[in-house]
C-alpha positions in Angstrom: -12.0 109.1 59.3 -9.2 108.4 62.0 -5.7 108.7 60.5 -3.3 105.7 60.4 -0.3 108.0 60.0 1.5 108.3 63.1 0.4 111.6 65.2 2.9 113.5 66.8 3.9 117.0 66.9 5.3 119.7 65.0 5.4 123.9 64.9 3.2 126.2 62.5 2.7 129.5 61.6 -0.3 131.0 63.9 -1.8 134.5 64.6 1.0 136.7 66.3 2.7 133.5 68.1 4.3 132.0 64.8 5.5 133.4 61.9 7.4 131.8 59.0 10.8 132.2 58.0 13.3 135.1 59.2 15.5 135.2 62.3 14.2 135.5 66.3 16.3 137.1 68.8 16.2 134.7 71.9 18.6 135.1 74.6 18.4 131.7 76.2 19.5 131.6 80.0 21.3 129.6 82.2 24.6 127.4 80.8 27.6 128.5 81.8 31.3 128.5 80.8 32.4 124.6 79.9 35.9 123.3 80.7 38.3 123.3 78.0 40.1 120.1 77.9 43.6 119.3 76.2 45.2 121.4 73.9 42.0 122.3 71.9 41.3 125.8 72.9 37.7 127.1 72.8 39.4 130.5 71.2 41.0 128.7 67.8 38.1 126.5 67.2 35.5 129.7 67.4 37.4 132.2 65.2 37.9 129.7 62.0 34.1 128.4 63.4 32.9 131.5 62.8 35.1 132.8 59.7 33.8 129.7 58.2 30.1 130.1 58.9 30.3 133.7 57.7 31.8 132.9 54.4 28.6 130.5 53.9 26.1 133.1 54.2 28.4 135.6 52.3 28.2 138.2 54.8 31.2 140.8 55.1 32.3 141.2 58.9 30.9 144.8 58.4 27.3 143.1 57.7 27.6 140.7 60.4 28.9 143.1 63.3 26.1 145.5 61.9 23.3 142.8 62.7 24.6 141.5 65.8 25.0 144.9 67.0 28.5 145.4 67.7 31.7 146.2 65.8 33.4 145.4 62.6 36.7 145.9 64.5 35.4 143.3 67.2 34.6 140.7 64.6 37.7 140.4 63.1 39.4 140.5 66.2 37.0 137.3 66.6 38.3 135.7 63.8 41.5 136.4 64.2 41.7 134.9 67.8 42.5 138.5 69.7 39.6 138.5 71.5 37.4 136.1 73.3 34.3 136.2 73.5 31.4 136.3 75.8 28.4 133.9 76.0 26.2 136.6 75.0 28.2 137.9 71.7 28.1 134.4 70.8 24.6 134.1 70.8 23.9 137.3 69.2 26.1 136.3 66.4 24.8 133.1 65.6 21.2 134.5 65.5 22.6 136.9 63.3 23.9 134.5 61.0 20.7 132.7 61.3 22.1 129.7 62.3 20.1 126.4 62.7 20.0 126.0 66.8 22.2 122.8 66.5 24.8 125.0 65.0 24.4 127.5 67.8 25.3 125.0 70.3 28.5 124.5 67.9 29.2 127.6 68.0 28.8 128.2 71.6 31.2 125.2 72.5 33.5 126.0 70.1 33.9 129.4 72.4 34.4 126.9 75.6 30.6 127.4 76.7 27.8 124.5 77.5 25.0 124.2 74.4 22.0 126.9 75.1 19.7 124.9 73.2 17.4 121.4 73.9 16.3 119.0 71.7 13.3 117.4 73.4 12.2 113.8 72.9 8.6 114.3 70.9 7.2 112.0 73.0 8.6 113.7 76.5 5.7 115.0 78.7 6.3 118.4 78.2 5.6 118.7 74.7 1.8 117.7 75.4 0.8 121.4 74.6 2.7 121.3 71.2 0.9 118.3 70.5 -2.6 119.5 71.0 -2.0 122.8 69.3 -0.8 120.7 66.2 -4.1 118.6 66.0 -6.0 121.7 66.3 -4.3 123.0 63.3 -3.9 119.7 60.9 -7.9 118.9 61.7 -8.7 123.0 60.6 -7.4 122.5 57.8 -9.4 119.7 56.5 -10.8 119.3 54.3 -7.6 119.8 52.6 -4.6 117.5 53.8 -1.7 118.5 55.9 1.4 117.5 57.3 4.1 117.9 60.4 7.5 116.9 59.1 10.8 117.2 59.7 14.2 118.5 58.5 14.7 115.5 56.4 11.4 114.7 55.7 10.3 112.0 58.0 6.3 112.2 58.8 5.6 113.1 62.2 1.5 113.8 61.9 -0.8 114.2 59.0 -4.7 115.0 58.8 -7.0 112.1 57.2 -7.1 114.2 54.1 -3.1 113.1 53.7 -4.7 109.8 53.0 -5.0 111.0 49.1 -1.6 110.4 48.7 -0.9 107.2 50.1 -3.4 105.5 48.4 -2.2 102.7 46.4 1.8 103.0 47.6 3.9 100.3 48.0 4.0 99.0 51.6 7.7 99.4 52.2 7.0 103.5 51.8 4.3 103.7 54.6 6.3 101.7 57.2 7.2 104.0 60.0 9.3 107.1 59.8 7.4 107.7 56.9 9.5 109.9 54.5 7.2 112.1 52.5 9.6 113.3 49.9 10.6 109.8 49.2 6.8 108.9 49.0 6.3 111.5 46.5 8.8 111.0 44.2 9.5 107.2 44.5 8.0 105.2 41.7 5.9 102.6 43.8 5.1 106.1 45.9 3.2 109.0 44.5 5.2 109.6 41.2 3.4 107.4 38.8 -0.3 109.5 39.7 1.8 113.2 39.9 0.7 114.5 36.3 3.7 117.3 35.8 6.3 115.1 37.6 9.4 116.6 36.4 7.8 120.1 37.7 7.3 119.0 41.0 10.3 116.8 41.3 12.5 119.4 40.4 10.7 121.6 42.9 11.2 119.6 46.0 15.4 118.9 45.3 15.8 122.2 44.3 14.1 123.5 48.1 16.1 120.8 49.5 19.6 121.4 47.9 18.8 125.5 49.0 18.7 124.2 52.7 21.6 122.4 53.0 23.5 124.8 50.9 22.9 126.9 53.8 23.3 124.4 56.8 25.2 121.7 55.5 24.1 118.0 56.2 25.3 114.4 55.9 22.1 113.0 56.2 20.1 115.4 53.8 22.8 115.4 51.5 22.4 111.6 51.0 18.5 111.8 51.4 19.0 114.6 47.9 21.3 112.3 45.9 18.5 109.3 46.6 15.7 111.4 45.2 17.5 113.0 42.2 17.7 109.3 40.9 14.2 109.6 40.5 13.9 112.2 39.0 12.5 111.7 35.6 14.5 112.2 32.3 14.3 115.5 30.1 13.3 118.7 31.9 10.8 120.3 32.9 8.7 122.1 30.1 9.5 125.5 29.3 7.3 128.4 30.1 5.9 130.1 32.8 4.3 128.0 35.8 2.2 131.0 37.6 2.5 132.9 40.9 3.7 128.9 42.6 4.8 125.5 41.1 1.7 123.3 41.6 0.9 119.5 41.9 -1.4 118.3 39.7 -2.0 114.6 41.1 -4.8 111.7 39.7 -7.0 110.3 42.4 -9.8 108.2 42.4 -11.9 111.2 43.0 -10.6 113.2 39.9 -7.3 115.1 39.1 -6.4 117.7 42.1 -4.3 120.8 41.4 -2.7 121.8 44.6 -0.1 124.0 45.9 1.8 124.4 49.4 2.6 126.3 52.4 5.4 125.5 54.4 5.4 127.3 57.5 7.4 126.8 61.0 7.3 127.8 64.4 9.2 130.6 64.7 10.2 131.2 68.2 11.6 127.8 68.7 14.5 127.3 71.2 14.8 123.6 71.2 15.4 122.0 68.2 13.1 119.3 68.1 10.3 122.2 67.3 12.7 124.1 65.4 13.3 121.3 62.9 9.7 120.8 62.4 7.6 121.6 59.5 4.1 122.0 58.8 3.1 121.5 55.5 -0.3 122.6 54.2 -2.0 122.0 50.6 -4.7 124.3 49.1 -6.8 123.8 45.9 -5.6 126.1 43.2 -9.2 125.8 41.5 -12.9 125.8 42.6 -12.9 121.8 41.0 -9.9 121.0 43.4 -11.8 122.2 46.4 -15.2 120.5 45.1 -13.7 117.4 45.1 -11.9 118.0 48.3 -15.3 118.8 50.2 -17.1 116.2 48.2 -14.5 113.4 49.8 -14.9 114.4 53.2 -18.3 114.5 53.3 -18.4 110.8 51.6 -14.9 109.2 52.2 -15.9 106.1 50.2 -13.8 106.7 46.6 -16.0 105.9 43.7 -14.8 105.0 40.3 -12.7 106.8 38.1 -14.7 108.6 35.1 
């Protein structure tokens, strides 16, 4: 059954090639010093650039010279504007920080140097290899759906399994860019069919307002305030929820009760990749996956029981 989600591409986590979460040293090449212009000096704007971005982690200069491999000494020299530093500190500091990649590039020309880091029009030529790699996974997962999305949630490709959770959404939700955390927690989306609602809801913001407590964003920041006004009144029941918050969701087939992976690909350098999430569901019960395998072996739903 041919999607009619828009394909695209994405990153995963695969074998020895991906892995998910963490920090990758990469020592991008090329890009040299950039000219300094007016009376902004690359020096001032990197020291409180840096003093700033270390704060937000919480990292002592002690902790951060001790993963970038250099100096306490050095760093607060850094952040006091005695020393300036090379291309290559900069880099190392930034992945030490674990910086998003757009950040890096902040970082690196806030120091006076050109951005290290691409971000590469999905539908450019060369990310043809990215795009065939990502069909391979989304279609090995069936028959369970997945997704590609990215940092602020707008689908990029999806499996035909996906189509369980469009069914029956309002129009204006599936018009391309697709957001999928909208879709899920808007009431003409998903919300209505997602059985422990205030669960799930709660679980997606909360993820959400843990990323951009890290790497702050405009964009995501107005994206969370949206979805908490759907979140549902009264909290979430008390009690324990298990080794991973599921979603328990009706369908035409039955009730599914799934949870997720979220994985990425990991040694990213442009930031198109980088910003791209794969998002996988698995059955959490042997009826789940029945029903699962049942559907794709007749896609035709039949009536609710």
């Amino acid at each position: 059954m041919p999607s009619a989600l828009p394909d695209g591409t994405g990153v995963s986590v695969m074998g020895g090639i991906f892995r998910s979460g963490g920090a990758e040293r990469q020592f991008p090449g090329g890009n040299g010093r950039a000219r300094r212009t007016g009376a902004r000096t690359g020096r001032v704007d990197f020291s409180q650039a840096l003093r700033e971005r270390r704060n937000r982690r919480r990292l002592s200069q002690l902790e951060l010279a001790t993963r970038a491999g250099t100096t306490q000494r050095y760093v607060s020299f850094l952040e006091s504007g005695r020393a300036e530093p090379g291309r290559e500190i900069v880099i190392r500091l930034a992945e030490s920080l674990e910086l998003p990649l757009p950040e890096r590039n902040g970082l690196l020309l806030a120091a006076g140097y050109a951005p290290a880091y691409p971000r590469t029009p999905l539908a450019d030529p060369v990310m043809a290899p990215v795009h065939t790699a990502l069909r391979h996974v989304l279609d090995g997962h069936l028959p369970y759906p997945a997704i590609v999305a990215d940092r602020y949630g707008d689908l990029v490709a999806a499996n035909p399994a996906f189509t369980l959770f469009t069914d029956g959404a309002a129009a204006g939700l599936l018009e391309p860019p697709v957001n999928v955390y909208r879709l899920a927690l808007h009431p003409g989306g998903m919300a209505p069919r997602i059985v422990n609602l205030a669960e799930w809801a709660q679980h997606i913001v909360q993820r959400l307002a843990a990323e951009i407590e890290r790497n702050p964003d405009d964009r995501l920041a107005a994206l969370i305030a949206e979805l908490r006004a759907y979140l549902p009144e009264g909290r979430p029941a008390a009690g324990p929820l298990g080794f991973a918050v599921p979603m328990r969701t009706r369908t035409a087939y039955g009730e599914l009760n799934l949870i997720t992976t979220v994985t990425t690909f990991a040694t990213a350098v442009d930031i198109t990749l980088a910003e791209l999430k794969l998002e996988a569901f698995l059955p959490m019960d042997e009826t789940t996956a029945s029903i699962l395998a049942r559907r794709a072996r007749h896609p035709a739903p039949r009536p609710p029981e």
